[in-house]
N, C-alpha and C positions, 0 to 999 in steps of 0.2 A: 504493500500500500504506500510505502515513503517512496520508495521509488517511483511510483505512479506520480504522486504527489510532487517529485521534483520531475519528471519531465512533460507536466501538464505547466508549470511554470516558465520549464524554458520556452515550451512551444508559445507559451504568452511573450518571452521574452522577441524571439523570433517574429513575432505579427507583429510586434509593437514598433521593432524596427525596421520593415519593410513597409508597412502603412502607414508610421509617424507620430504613433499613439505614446502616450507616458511622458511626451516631453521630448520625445525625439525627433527631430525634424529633418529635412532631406537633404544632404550632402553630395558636390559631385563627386564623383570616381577621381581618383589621381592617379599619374605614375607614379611609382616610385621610382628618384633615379640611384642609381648604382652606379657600381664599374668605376675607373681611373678619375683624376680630376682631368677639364677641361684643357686641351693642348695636347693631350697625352701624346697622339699620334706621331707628332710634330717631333716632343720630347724622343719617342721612341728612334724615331729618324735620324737624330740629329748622331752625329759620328763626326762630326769638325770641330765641336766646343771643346771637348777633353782629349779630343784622340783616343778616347776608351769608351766603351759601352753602359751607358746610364742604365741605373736602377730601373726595372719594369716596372710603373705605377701601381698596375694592375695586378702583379703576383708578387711585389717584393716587400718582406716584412717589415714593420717600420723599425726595429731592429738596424737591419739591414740598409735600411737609407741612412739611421743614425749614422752607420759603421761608415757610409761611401762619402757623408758629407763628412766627417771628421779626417779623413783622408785628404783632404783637399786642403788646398791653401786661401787665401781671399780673395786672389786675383782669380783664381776659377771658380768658385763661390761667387764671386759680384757677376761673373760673363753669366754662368747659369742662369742666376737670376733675371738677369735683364736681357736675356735670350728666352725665357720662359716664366715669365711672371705667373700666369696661373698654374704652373704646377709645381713651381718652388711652394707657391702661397698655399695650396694645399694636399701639399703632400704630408703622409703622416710621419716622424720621423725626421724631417727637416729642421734643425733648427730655429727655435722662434723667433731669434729678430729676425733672420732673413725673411721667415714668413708673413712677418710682418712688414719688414718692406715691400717685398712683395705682391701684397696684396693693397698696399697703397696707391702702387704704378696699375697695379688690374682696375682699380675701381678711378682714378685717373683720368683713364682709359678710356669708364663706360659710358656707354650713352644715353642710358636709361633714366631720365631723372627720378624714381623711384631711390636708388644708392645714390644720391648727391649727398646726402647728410652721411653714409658710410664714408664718405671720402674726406672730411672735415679733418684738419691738423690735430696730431696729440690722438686720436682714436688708435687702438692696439687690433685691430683686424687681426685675429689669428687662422681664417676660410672666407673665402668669396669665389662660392661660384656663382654665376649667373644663369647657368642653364636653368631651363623648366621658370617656377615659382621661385627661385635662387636661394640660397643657403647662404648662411652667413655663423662666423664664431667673435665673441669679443671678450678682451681679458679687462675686468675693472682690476686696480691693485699692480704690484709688480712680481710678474709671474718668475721670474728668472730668482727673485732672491726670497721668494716666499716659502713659509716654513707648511705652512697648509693651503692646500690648493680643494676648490670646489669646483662643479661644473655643473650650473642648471639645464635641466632638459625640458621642454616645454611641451602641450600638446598640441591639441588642434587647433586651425587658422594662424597657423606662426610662419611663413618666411622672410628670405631679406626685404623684400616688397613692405612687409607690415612692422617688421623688426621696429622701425624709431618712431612707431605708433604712440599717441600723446595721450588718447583715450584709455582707461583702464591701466595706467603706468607700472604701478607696482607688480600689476598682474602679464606686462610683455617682456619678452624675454632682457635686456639689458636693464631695466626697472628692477627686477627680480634680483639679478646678479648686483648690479648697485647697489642696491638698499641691504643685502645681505653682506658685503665685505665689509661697507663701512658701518654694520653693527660688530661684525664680527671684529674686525680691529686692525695694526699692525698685525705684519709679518704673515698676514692670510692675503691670496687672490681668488678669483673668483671668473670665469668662465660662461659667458653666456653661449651657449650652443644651440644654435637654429641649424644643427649639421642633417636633418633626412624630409624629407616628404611626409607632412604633416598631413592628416585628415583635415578637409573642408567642410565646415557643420559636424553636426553632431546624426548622422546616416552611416551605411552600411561601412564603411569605410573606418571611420571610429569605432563599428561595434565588432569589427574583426581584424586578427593579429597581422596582417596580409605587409602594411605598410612597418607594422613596428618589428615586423620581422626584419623587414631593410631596414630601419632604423638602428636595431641591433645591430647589426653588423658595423656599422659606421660608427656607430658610438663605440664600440671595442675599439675599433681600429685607432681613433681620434685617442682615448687613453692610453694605448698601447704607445701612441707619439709620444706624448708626454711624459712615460715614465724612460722610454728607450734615450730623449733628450735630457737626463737626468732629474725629470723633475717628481716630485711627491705623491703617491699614487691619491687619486682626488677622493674626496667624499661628494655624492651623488646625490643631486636633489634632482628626483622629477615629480613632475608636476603634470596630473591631470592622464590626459593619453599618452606621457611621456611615461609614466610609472607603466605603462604596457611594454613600452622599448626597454625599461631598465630590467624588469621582471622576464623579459625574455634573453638579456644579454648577460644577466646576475651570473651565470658558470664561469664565464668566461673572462668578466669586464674584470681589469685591475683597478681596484677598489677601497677606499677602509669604509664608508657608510654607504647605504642606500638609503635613501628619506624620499619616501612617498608622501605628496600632500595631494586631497581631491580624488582621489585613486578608483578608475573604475575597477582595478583587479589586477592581478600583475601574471595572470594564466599559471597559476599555481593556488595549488589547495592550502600548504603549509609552510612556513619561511623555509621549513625543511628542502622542500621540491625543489628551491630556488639555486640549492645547490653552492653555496657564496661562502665566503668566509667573510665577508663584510657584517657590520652589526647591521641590520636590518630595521627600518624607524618608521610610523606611521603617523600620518595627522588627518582629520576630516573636522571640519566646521559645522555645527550643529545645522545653518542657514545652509548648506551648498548644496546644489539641486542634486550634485553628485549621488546622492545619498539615495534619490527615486528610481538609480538606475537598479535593476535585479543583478544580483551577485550570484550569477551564473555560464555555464557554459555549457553550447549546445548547436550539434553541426555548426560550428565552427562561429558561431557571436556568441557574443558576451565574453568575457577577460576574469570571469572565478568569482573568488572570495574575497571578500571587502578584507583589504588588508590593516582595517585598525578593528576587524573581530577580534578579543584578545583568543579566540579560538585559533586563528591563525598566526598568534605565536610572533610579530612583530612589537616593536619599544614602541611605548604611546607616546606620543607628543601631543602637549598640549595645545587647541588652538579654538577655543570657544570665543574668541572675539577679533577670528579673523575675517567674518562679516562675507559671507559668498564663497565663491569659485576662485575669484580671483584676487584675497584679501590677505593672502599667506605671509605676504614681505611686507605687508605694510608695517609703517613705523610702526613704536609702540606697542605691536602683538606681540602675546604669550609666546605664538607660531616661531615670530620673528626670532626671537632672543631666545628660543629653543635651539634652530637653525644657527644660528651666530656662535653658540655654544658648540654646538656637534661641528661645525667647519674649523673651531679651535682645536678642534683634537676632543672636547671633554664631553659631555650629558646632556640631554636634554634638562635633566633634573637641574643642573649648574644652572640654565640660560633662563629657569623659572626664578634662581632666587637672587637674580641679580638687580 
């Protein structure tokens, strides 16, 4: 009979998100883009810059590019870059000021006035692609001498297009990372990551793993850059449909926290599943409509168990006065100064009694 009982739910779950019902409403289809960054081909081609065969975008570890750019000297380091601006700028594994430069000649570059404010002086662009809906990474803080490094993951309606979005500030991705380093403090940076093909609305797209499965992938990869360039393995905030990417990447992703806030499900029963060695953190806001979606899974929508059931075994964070969906960084929350705490290294508990 319970088993009855839970797949009469999900089949509710299922009509609710093909027909619209419960709060769901219709989303278009995306690609998701994959594969090398933009240029690659080019990159692949080229045999006259080094007199030696470049890293393959596409199969080479970031490890591995770490190893090829350390090899080099400056004067082949600056030719590269300025013979290939978009796949110095994101290649994972590259050094980050060059990536950084980098990505300042690509957006320079473009012509889209959508990225004029990505190209603004003093901004740390650490990814810009432009392809599709475009991707964008930004570091608030100084990442190269920081002692704790975070990286927010955002979910749906996020690319470079909306990235310096003025509406709902705390709640878009550079908002988010902002407001969390300068609670969190010195010697922390922080990471805004609009790195995969986000869902559009809250439709089929959002209620299944399809996109955040790409997502996964790139978000490993993007950390795996960071720790191979010496730097600190991050603590992970996603947020919303991002906590679907993180929860399918948790095996693999180099990691010390995961902190879901908003969380449809991370497609896992028990933090167990997740497979991580990272501490594992949850928050939901009593207001967040989050909470109407069913926490389930069935032919393939819905993303599981609400990850602040303490049934499913995640750290509670507190966050009763983060006011919505998209209220988790604002100043002054519980939420925040939870967050600020855990990106130091220390507890939730710390960031309540501060």
């Amino acid at each position: 009979m319970r088993r009855y009982a839970r797949t009469l739910v999900a089949l509710a779950l299922t009509t609710s998100v093909v027909t619209g019902a419960a709060g769901w409403v219709s989303g278009d289809a995306q690609q998701a883009l994959t594969g090398p960054p933009p240029g690659s081909a080019r990159w692949e081609a080229d045999r006259s810059s080094l007199g030696t065969e470049l890293p393959d975008p596409d199969t080479s570890k970031p490890s591995e590019v770490a190893s090829f750019f350390k090899g080099l000297d400056n004067r082949q380091r600056q030719l590269l870059l300025l013979r290939h601006p978009s796949v110095v700028g994101n290649l994972d594994g590259v050094p980050l000021e060059l990536r950084y430069r980098a990505n300042a000649l690509a957006l320079s570059a473009a012509e889209d006035p959508r990225y004029r404010s990505l190209a603004a002086p003093g901004r740390q662009i650490l990814a810009f692609d432009p392809r599709g809906r475009g991707q964008v990474a930004e570091v608030f803080g100084d990442l190269r001498t920081a002692r704790r490094v975070s990286v927010v993951v955002p979910g749906s309606d996020n690319d470079a297009g909306t990235f310096d979005r003025r509406t709902t500030a705390h709640g878009a991705p550079p908002g988010m990372a902002r407001t969390l380093q300068r609670e969190a403090g010195p010697g922390t940076a922080v990471i805004a990551w609009t790195g995969y093909t986000t869902p559009v609305g809250v439709g089929v797209d959002a209620a299944t793993g399809r996109l955040a499965e790409a997502g996964a992938e790139r978000l490993t990869r993007f950390a795996e850059g960071l720790t191979a360039d010496g730097l600190p393995e991050p603590a992970v905030f996603c947020h919303s449909y991002g906590s679907v990417v993180c929860g399918l990447a948790a095996h693999r992703l180099p990691a010390t926290d995961l902190v879901v806030l908003g969380s449809p499900g991370m497609r896992a029963d028990h933090v167990d599943a997740l497979r991580t060695r990272a501490r594992v953190w949850a928050a939901k806001d009593p207001t967040d409509w989050i909470d109407d979606v069913p926490s389930v899974r069935f032919a393939g929508l819905g993303h599981g168990a609400d990850p602040t059931d303490p049934a499913f075994g995640a750290r509670h964070v507190p966050a009763d006065d983060a006011r919505g969906h998209s209220g988790y960084f604002a100043p002054g929350t519980d939420s925040l100064r939870a967050f600020a705490a855990i990106a130091r290294g220390g507890t939730a508990r710390e960031g309540a009694t501060r």
